[in-house]
N, C-alpha and C positions, 0 to 999 in steps of 0.2 A: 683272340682267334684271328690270325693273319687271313691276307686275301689273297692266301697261295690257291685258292679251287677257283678265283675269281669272285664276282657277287654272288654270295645266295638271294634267296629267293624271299625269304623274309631277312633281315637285320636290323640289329638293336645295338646301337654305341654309345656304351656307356651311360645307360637308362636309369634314370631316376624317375621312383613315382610315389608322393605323399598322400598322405589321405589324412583329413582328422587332425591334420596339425604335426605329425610324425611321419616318419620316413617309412613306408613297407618294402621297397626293394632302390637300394645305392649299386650304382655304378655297374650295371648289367650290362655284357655285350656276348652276343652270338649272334649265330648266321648259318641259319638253316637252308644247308645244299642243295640242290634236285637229287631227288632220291635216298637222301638220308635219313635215317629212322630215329629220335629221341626219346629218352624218356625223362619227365621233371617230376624229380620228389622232393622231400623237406614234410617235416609235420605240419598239419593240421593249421590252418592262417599262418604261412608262413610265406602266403602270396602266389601260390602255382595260378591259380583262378586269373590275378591281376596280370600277369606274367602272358598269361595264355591270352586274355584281352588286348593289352599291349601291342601282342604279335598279330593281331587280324583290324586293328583299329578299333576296336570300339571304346581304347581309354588313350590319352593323348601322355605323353611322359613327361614328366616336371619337370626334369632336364635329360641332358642328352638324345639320340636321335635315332627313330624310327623309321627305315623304309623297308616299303610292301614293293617286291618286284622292280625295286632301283630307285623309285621315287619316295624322297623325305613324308610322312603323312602332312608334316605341317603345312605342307603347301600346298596339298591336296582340297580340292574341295569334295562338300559331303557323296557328290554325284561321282567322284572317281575313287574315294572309299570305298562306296557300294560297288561300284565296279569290280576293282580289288577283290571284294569279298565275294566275290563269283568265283572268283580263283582259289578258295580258301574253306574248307570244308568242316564248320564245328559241330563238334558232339558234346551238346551241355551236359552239364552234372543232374539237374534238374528235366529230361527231355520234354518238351511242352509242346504237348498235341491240340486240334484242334476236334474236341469230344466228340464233335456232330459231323465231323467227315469219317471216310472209309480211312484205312491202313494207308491203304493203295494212294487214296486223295492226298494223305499229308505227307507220303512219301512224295511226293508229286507236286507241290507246294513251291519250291522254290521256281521247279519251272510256269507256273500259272504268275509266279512275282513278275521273273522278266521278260515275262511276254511270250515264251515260247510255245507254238505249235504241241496243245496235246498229242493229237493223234498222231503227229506224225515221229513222237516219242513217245509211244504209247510200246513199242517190240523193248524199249529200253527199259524201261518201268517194269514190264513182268520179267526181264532177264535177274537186272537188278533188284526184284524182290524175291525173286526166284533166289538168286544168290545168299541173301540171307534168310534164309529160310523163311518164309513166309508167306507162301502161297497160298497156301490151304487160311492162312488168317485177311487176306486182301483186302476182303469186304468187312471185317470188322471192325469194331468200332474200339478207339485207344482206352476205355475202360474196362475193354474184356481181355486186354492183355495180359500178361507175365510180367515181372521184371522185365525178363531177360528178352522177352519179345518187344518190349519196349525199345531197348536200348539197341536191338537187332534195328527196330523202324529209326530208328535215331541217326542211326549209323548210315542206313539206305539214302534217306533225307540230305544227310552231310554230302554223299559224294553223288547224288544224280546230276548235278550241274559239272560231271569230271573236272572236279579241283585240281589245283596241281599239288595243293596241299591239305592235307586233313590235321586238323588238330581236336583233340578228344581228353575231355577234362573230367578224369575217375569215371571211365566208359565201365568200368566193374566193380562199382562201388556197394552198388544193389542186387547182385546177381551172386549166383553160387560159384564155388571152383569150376566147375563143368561148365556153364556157363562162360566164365572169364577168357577157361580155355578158348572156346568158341570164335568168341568176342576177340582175343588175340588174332588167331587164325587169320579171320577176316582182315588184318590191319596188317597183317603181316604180306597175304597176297596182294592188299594194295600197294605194296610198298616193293612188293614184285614184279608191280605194274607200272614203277617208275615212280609212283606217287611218296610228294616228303610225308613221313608221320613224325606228331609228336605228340605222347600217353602223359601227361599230367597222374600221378597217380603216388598212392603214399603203401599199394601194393608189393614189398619187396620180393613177394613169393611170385607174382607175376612175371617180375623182371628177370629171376634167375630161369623163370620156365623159358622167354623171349627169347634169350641167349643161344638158347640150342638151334633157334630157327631162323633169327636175324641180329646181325652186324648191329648192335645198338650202341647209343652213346648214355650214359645216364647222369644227369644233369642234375645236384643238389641245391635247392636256395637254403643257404643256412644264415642266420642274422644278416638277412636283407641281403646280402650276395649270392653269385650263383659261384657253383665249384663242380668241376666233372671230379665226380665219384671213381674211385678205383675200382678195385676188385672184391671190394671187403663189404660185398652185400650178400 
């Protein structure tokens, strides 16, 4: 993928990453634009999860090179990683709350990490839980949720620190069609908002729904390579 748009905002050159003694993904490169919207399928361990790691720093690549916003991670230390990842908004597969706070609390969580003024982000909190739906749930606590409510606080969580980028790994993995829909939606407006998205996901029926509403790219890892997917999904 030439550097005709200039740098993106995350890129991977030519990324290698082993585990175990074997290869899970050879020779990976892309370069996620401002404002471009992805999607990465492939079945089931075929690396999206490592892939999606990769792209925010939390796994270092066996060879070839990663940079977050221009700079290689290698030569980052762990204080300008975290930094990095202020700019970088993930939605895990597994969303892991914290039982004994509010909605509200964990949605709110990253800004209590870096320091940031509650109250005086406190009109942003209820916008942004407003946004996804979840008002009426604020004060509850993350085992009286839904799937889908979950993954709605998952999502609020990823982008209260306004990422430039969100990545979200099987954000509809757990949740119903209606639900998914929803879940789209929301990712679809961010990305109306200028923000990059990229949906890890092995949903093909999701993907063909995206299409009607956003410009996507859909990215396949098949035997440890990535390959942009045609039309034939």
């Amino acid at each position: 993928m030439g550097a005709d748009k200039g740098a993106g905002l995350i890129e991977l050159e030519n990324v290698a990453y082993s585990y175990g003694g074997g290869e899970l993904l050879s020779d990976i490169s892309l370069q996620l634009q401002p404002g471009s919207f992805h999607f990465l399928t492939g079945p089931s361990g075929a690396g999206k999860t490592t892939l999606l790691k990769l792209c925010y720093g939390a796994l270092l690549p066996t060879a070839g090179d990663v940079r977050l916003f221009g700079t290689d991670v290698r030569g980052m230390e762990r204080d300008d990683i975290a930094l990095s990842r202020r700019r970088i908004g993930v939605v895990h597969q597994d969303c892991q709350f914290l039982d004994h706070l509010s909605v509200s609390e964990n949605i709110a969580l990253p800004l209590m990490v870096s320091g940031r003024d509650l109250l005086a982000e406190a009109a942003n909190l209820k916008e942004l839980t407003n946004w996804v739906g979840l008002t009426s749930r604020a004060e509850a606590r993350p085992p009286e949720l839904s799937g889908g409510e979950r993954q709605r606080a998952a999502l609020a969580r990823a982008v209260i620190m306004s990422p430039d980028v969100v990545l979200a790994d099987e954000p509809t993995g757990n949740v119903d069609w209606e639900m998914s829909q929803r879940l789209l939606r929301l990712l679809v407006e961010l990305n109306r908002m200028g923000k990059t998205i990229m949906i890890a996901t092995h949903d093909l029926a999701l993907i063909r729904a995206a299409k009607a509403h956003v410009q996507a790219r859909v990215l396949r890892i098949s035997n440890r390579h990535l390959q942009l997917a045609g039309a034939d999904l």
